[in-house]
N, C-alpha and C positions, 0 to 999 in steps of 0.2 A: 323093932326098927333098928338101922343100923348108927352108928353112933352119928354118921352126917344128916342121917332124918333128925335124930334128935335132935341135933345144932339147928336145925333148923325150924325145928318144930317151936325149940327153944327161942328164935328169932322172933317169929310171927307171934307169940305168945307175949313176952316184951312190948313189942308195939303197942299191939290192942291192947294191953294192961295198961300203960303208959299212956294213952289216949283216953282207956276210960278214966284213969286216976288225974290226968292233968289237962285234957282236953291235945293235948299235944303230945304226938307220938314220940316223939325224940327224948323227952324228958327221963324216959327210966330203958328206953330203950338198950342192947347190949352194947358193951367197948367197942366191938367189932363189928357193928350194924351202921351202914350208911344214915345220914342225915336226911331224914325223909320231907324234904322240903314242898311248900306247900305250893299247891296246883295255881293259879291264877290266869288273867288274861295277858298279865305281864312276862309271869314265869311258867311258860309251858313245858314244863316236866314235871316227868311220875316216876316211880318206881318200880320196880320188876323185882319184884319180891321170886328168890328162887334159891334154893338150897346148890350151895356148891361142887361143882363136878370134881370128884376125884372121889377120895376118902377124907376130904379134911373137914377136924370136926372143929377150929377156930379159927375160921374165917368164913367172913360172909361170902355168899355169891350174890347179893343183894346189888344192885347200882339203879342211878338215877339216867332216865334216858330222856332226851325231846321228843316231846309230842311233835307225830307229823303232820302236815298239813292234809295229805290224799287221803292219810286214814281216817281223820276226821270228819273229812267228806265224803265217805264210806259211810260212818254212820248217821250223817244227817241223813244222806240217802234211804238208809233202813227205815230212820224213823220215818219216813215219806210215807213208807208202803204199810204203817200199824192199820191204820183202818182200812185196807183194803184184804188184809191178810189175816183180819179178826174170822173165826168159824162162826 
């Protein structure tokens, strides 16, 4: 892998660790890894976990986006169609 997978690889690897160790991802999480703040009805954002465009191996490409509202109801829709679309 190149050294940006690696930074990366090293990112997601943090989290999960940090979450199984503390229940909370942020806790051991890297210097250079956003603050992966928690989903609610309040606070509707997530995260988009993605390894940085270029060659850079310290710094995240990780950020926090809003959840949309039409995509949301995209997937209420899907879930509509589970028993219809079971084989």
């Amino acid at each position: 892998m190149s050294a940006t997978e690696d930074a990366f690889a090293e990112e997601l690897i943090a989290y999960w660790l940090s979450f199984v160790r503390s229940g909370d991802p942020n806790t051991y999480k890297l210097s250079q890894s956003p603050n992966w703040a928690p989903f609610s009805s309040h606070n509707k954002e997530r995260i988009v976990l993605q390894q940085r465009p270029g060659n850079s191996s310290n710094v995240s490409g990780s950020f926090m986006e809003e959840d949309f509202k039409l995509e949301a109801e995209r997937c209420q829709f899907v879930v509509t169609k589970v028993d219809e679309e079971q084989n």
